[in-house]
C-alpha positions as CSV (number, residue, x, y, z in Angstrom):
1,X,-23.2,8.9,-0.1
2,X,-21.0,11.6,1.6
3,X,-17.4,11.6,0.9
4,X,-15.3,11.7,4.2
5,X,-12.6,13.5,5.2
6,X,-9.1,14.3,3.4
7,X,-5.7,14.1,4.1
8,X,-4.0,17.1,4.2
9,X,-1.2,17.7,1.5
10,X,1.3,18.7,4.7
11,X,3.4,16.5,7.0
12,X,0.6,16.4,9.2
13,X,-2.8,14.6,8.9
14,X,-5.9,16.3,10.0
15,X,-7.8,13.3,11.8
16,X,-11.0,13.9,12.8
17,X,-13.2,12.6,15.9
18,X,-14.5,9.0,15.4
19,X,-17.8,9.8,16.4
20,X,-17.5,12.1,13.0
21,X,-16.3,9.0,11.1
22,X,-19.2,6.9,12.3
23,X,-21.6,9.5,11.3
24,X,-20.4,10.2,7.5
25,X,-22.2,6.3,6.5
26,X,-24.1,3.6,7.9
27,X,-21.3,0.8,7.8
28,X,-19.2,2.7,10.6
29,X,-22.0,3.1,13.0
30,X,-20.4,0.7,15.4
31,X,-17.0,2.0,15.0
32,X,-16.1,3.8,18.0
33,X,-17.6,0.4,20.1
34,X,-14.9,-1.2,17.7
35,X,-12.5,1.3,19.0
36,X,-13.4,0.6,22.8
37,X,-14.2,-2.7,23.1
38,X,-12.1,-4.3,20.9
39,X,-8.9,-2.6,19.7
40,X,-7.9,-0.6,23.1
41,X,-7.5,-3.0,24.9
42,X,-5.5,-5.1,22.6
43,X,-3.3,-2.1,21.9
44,X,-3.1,-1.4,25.1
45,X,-1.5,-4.7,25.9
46,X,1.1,-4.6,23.3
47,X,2.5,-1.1,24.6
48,X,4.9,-2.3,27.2
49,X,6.3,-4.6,24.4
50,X,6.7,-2.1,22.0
51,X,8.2,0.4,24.1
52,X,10.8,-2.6,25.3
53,X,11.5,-3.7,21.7
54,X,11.9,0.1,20.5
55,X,14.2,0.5,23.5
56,X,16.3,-2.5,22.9
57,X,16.8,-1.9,18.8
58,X,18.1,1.6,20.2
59,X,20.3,0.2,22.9
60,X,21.9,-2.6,20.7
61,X,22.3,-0.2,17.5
62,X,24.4,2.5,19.6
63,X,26.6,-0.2,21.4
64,X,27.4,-1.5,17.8
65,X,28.0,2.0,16.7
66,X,30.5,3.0,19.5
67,X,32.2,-0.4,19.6
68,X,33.4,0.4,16.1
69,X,34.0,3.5,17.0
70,X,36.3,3.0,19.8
71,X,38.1,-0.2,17.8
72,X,38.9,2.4,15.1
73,X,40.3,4.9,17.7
74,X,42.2,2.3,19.0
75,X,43.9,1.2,16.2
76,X,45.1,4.7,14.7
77,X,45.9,5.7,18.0
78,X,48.2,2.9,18.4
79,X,49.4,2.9,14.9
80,X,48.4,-0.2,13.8
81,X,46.3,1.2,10.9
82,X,47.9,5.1,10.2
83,X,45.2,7.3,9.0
84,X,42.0,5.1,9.8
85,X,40.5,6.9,12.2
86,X,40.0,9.6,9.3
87,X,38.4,7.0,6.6
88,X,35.1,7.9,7.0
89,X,33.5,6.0,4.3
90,X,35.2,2.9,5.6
91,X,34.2,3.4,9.5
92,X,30.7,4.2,8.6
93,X,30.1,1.2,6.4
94,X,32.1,-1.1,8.9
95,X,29.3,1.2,12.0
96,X,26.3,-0.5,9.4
97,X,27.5,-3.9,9.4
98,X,28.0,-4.3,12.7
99,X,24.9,-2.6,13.4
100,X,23.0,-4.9,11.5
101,X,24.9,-8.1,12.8
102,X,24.0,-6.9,16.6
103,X,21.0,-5.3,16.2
104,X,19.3,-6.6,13.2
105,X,17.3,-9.1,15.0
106,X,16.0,-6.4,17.3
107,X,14.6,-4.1,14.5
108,X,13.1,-7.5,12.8
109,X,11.2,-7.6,16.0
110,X,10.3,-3.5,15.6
111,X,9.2,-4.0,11.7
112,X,7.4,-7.7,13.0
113,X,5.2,-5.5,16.1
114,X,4.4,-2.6,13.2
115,X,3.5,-4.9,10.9
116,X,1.2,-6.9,13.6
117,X,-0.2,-3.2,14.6
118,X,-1.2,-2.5,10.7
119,X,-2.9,-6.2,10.6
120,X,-4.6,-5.6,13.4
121,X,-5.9,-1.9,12.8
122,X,-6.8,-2.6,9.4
123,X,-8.6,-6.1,9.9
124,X,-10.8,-4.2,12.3
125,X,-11.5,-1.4,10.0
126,X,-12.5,-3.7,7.3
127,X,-14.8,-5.4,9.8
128,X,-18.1,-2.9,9.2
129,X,-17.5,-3.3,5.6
130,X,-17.3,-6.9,4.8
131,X,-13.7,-6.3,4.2
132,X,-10.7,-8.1,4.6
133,X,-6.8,-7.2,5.1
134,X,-3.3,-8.6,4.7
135,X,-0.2,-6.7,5.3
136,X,1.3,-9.1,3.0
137,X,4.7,-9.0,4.9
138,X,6.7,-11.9,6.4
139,X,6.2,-13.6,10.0
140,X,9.3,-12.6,12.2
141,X,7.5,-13.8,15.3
142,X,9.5,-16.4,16.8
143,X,12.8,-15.0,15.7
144,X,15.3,-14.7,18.5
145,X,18.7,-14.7,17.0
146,X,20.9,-14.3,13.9
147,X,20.7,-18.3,13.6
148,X,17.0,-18.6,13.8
149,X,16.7,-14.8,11.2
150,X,18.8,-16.9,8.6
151,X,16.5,-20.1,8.9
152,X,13.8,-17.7,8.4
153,X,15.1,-16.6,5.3
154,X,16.4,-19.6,3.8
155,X,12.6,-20.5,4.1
156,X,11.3,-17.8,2.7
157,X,14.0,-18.5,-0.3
158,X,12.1,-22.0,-0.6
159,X,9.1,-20.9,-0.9
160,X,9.6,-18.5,-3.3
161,X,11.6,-20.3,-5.6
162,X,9.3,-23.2,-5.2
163,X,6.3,-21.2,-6.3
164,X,4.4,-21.6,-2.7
165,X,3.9,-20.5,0.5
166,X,1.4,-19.0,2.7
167,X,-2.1,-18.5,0.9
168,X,-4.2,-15.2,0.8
169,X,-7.8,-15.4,0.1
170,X,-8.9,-13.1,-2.4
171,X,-12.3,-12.5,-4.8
172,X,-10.4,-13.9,-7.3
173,X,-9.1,-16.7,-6.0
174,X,-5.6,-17.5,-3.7
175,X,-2.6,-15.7,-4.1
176,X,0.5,-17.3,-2.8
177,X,2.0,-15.0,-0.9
178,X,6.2,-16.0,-1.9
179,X,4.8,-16.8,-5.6
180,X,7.1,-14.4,-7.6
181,X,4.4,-15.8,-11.2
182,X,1.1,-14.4,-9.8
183,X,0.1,-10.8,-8.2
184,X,-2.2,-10.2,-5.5
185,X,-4.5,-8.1,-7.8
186,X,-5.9,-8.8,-11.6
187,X,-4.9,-5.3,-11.9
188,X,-1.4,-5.7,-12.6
189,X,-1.6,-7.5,-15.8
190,X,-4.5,-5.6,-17.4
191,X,-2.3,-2.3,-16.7
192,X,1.1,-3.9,-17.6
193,X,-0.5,-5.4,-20.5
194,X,-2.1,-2.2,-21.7
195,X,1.2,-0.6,-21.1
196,X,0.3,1.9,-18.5
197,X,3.1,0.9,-15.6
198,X,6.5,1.3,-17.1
199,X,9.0,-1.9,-17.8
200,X,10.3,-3.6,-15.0
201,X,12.2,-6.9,-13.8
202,X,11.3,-6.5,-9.8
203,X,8.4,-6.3,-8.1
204,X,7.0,-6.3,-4.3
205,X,3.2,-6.2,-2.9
206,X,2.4,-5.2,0.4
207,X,-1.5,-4.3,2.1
208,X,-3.9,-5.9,0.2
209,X,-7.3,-5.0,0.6
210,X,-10.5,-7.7,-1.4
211,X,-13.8,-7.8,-0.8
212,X,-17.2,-7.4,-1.9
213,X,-19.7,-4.5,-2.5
214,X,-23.1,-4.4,-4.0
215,X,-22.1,-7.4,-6.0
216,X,-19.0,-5.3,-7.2
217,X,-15.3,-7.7,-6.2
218,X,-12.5,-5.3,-5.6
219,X,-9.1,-6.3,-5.2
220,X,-6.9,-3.0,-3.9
221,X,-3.2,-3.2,-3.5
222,X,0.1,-1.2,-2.8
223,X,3.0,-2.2,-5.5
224,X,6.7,-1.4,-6.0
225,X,8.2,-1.8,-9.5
226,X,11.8,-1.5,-10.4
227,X,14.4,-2.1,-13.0
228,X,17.3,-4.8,-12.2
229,X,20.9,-4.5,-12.2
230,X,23.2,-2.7,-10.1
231,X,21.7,0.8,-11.1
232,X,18.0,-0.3,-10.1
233,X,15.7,2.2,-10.3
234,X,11.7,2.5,-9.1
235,X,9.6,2.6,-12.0
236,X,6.2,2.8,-10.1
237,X,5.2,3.2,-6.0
238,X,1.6,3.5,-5.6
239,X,-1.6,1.7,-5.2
240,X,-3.1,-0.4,-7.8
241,X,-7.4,-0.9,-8.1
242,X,-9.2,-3.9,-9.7
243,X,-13.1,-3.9,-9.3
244,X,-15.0,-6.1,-11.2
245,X,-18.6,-5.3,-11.6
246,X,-21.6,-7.8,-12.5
247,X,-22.2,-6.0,-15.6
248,X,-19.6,-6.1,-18.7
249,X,-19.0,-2.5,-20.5
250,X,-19.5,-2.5,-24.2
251,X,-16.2,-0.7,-24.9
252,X,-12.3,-0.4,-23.7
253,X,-11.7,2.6,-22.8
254,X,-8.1,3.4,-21.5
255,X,-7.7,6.8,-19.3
256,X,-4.3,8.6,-18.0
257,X,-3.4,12.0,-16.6
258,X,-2.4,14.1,-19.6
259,X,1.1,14.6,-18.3
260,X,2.2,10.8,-18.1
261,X,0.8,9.5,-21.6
262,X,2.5,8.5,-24.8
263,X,0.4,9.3,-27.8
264,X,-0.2,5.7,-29.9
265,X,0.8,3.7,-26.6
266,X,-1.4,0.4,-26.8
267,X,-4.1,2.9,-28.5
268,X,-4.2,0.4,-31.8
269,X,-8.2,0.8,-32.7
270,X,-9.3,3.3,-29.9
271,X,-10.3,6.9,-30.6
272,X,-9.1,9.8,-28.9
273,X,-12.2,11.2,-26.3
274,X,-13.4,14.6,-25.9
275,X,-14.8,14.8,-22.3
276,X,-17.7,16.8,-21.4
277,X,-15.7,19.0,-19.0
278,X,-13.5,21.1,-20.7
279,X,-10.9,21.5,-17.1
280,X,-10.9,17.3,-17.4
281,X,-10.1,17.4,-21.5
282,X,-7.0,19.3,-20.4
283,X,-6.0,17.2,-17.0
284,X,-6.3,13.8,-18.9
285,X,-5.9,12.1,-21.9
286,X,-9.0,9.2,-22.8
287,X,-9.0,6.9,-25.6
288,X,-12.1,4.6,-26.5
289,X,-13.7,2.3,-28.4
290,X,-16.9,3.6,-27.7
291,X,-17.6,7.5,-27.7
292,X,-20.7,7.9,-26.1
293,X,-19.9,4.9,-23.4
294,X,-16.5,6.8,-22.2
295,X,-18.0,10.1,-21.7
296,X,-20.7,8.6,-19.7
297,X,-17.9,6.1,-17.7
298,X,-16.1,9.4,-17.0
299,X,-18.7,12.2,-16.1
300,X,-17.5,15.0,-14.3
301,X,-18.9,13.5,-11.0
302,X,-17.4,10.2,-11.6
303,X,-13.8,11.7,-12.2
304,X,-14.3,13.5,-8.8
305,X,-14.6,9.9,-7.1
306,X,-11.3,9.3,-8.9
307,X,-9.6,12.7,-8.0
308,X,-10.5,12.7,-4.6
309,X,-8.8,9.4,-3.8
310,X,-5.4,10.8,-6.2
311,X,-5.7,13.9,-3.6
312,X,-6.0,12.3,-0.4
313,X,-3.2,10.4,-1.0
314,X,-1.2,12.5,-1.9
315,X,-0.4,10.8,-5.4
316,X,-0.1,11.6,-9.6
317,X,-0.2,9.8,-12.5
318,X,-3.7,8.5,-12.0
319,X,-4.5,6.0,-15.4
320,X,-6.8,3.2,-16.0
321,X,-8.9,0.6,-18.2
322,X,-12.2,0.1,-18.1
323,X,-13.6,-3.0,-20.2
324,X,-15.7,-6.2,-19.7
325,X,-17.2,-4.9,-16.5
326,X,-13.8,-4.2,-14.6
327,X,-12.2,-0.9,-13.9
328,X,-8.4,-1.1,-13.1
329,X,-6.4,1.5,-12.0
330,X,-2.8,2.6,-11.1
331,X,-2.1,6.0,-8.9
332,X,1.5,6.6,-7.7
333,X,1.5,8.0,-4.5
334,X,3.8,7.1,-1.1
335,X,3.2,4.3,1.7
336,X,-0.2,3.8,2.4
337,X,-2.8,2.6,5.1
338,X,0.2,2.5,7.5
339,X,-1.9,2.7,10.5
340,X,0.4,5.0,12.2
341,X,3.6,5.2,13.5
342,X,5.3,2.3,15.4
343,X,7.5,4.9,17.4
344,X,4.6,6.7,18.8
345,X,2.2,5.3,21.4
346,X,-0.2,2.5,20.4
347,X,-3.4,3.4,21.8
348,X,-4.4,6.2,19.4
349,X,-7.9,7.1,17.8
350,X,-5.8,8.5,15.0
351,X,-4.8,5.0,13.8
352,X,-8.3,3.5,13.3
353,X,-10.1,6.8,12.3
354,X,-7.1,7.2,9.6
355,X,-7.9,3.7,8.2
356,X,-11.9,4.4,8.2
357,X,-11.3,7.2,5.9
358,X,-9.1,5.5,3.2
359,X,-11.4,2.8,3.4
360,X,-14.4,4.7,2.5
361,X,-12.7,6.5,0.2
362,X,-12.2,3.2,-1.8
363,X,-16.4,2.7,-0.8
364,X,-16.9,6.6,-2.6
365,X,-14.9,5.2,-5.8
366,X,-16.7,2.1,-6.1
367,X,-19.7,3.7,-5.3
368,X,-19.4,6.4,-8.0
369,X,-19.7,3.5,-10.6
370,X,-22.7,1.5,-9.0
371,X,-25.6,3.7,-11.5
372,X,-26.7,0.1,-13.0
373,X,-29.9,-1.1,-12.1
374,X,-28.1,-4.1,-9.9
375,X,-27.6,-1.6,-7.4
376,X,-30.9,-0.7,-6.6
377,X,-31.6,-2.0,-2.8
378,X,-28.0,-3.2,-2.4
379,X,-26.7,0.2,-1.0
């Protein structure tokens, strides 16, 4: 199966033609007819919107802006206040309040429209593949002032606290989206458990991609970690993998980039590896219960699978169990399947074509470990 293309490690990203995409596998033959038939002239209709809603977050942030900016004036002139006019820090925290007391209902309505964009670009990228998509974000739709933004939250505070809200079907069963117990993604606790994502207290989900391939579930989402307290810090931004395949392994076998491990972390009973490639020995570190089961888990051209998706995204720290038929893994990288950028025009190849080709690149890594014989005919 050919691998497609790869983001460039620059600001820009080198997109290429759809008609390229829909050639590099079977599943994306009807692509571009996606493109056309279905998701130009949606995007199309929701440009005037998003050019008004850009335009109004704009308006409302600089009237804010220059209202405190000509109260200050006005009150040093006058000598009301002496000095303030000249206490920067003060006017430019007093500028972000009222900018998000007059304006932060407009650029609710700017993150709702990109996160309705991303839901919609994705869902139809997924659609060759079998694949579904949720942004995992909060409605804002609806929202229309500061009254009916604080209802909205004190609901979302409900649910959360409650242990409900809306439900997200995945392979492995419904995750409740304002659930702050359960993550989207088995993932999470086999790596936190094995101790490869560092300590934390917070934790936020977004973009979750599940589905099915060759009888292999996959559950694929982006995580932020952090520490509490006033000096919070990110632990962990990245992607996190969970595919479960119909087969179990006979061994655990727990795999990190060199750089990033801690010798006798969660290793109690596992062997140090020596990989067949000498260039892999160095990049990473693998420890095993089973020798002979870990070198063949992580050949050469398997590890390729897995360094290809680390490169195209730009990310590090790549580590990851494999053990009673699941592999789970953890890359840090930045944002992800963003679908492009809310401030540019809607109706833009660039947005689907980008999604294709993270999405097959998460095909190529499942893929790359599909050698059983319950493959045969199912690819």
């Amino acid at each position: 199966m050919s691998a497609l293309p790869e983001k460039d490690s620059g600001a820009t990203m080198s997109v290429p033609e759809l008609a390229a995409i829909a050639a590099s596998r079977p599943e994306f033959e009807h692509a571009p007819r996606i493109w056309s038939d279905v998701l130009v002239p949606e995007l199309g209709r929701r440009e005037a919107d998003r050019k008004a809603c850009i335009g109004r977050a704009i308006r409302n942030s600089i009237i804010a802006a220059a209202s405190v900016l000509v109260i200050f004036i006005v009150l040093s002139v006058t000598g009301v206040i002496q000095g303030l006019m000249f206490n920067f820090p003060l006017m430019f925290f007093t500028m972000m309040v009222a900018v998000a007391l007059f304006a932060g209902v407009a650029w609710g309505r700017v993150f709702n429209m990109k996160s309705q964009t991303k839901q919609l670009v994705l869902s139809a990228a997924c659609t060759p593949l079998g694949f579904r998509y949720d942004t995992l974000h909060p409605d804002l739709g609806g929202v229309e002032d500061l009254r009916s933004l604080g209802g909205r939250l004190s609901e979302w505070m409900k649910y959360h606290n409650s242990g409900g809200g809306p439900k997200v079907q995945t392979p492995f069963g419904d995750f409740e989206t304002f659930n702050g117990d359960v993550a989207p993604s088995p993932a999470y606790e086999i790596l936190k458990a094995a101790g490869l994502l560092r300590g934390h207290s917070k934790r936020r989900f977004e973009d979750l991609i599940t589905g099915e391939r060759a009888g292999a579930k996959f559950a694929l989402v982006e995580a932020k970690l952090a520490t509490g307290g006033k000096n919070s810090t990110t632990v962990f931004e990245g992607i996190l993998v969970h595919i479960e395949y119909p087969e179990r392994f006979l061994g655990r076998t727990l795999m990190a980039r060199s750089g990033w491990w801690k010798r006798g972390r969660k290793t109690a009973g596992l062997k140090k590896v020596d990989l067949i490639s000498k260039e892999l020995q160095r990049a990473f570190t693998v420890y095993s219960t089973d020798q002979v089961e870990a070198r063949e888990l992580l050949s050469p051209d398997r590890m390729e699978r897995l360094i290809a998706l680390e490169r195209h995204f730009s990310g590090g720290k790549l580590r990851g169990v494999f053990e009673d038929g699941h592999m789970s893994l953890a890359l840090e990288a930045g944002d992800q399947f963003e679908a492009g950028s809310i401030f540019k025009p809607l109706v833009d190849a660039s947005r689907f074509t980008s999604a294709l080709t993270e999405l097959g690149l998460v095909c190529d890594l499942i893929d790359g470990f599909l050698t059983r014989d319950w493959v045969k005919g199912r690819l």
